[in-house]
N, C-alpha and C positions, 0 to 999 in steps of 0.2 A: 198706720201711724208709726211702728215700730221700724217697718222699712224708712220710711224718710227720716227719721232719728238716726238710724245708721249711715246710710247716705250722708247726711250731715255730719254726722259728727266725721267720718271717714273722709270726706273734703277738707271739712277743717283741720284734721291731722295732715292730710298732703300738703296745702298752704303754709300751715306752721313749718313743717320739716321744708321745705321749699324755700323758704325764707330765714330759719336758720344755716342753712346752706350758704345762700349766695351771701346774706352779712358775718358771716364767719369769714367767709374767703376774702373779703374786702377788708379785710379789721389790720389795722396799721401794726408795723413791727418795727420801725428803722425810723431810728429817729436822726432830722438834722443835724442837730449838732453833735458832734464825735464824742463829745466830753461824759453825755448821756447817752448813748448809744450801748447801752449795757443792760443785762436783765435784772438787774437792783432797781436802777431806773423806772424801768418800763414797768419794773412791778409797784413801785411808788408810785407811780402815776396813775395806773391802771386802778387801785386800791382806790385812790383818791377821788377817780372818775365815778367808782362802782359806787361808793358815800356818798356824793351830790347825787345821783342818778340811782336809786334804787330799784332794784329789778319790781315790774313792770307785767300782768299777765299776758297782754298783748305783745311784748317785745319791743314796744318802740324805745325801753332802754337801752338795747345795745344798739339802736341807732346813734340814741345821744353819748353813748361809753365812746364812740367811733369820733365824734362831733368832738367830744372833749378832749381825747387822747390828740384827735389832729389839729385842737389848740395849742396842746402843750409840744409840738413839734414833731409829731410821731407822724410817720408815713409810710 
């Protein structure tokens, strides 16, 4: 019983680390329009996204942080 709990749980840390991985590397920085294209900006925005979208155990928040951010112009 205790080996399959480790097993488990140790899959589930690869997945996790796995998957913050690759949605890290995809997370928008550069935004259209020039005027906002600044790190004042992006942190106003990003702030704003984290408030509607509160972290999440699963992580499918920073999906939606990514969703929101590339509303507001960020790519």
């Amino acid at each position: 019983m205790t080996k399959a709990l480790f097993r488990t749980t140790q899959t589930f840390l690869i997945i996790s680390i796995l998957g913050t991985l690759i949605s890290c590397s995809s997370f928008p920085s550069v935004n259209q329009d020039p005027a906002k294209n600044n790190k004042a900006s992006y942190n106003k925005d990003l702030k704003d996204c984290q408030e509607d979208y509160p972290e999440s155990g699963s992580g499918v928040h920073i999906r939606q942080w990514i969703n929101c951010m590339n509303l507001k112009g960020w790519k």
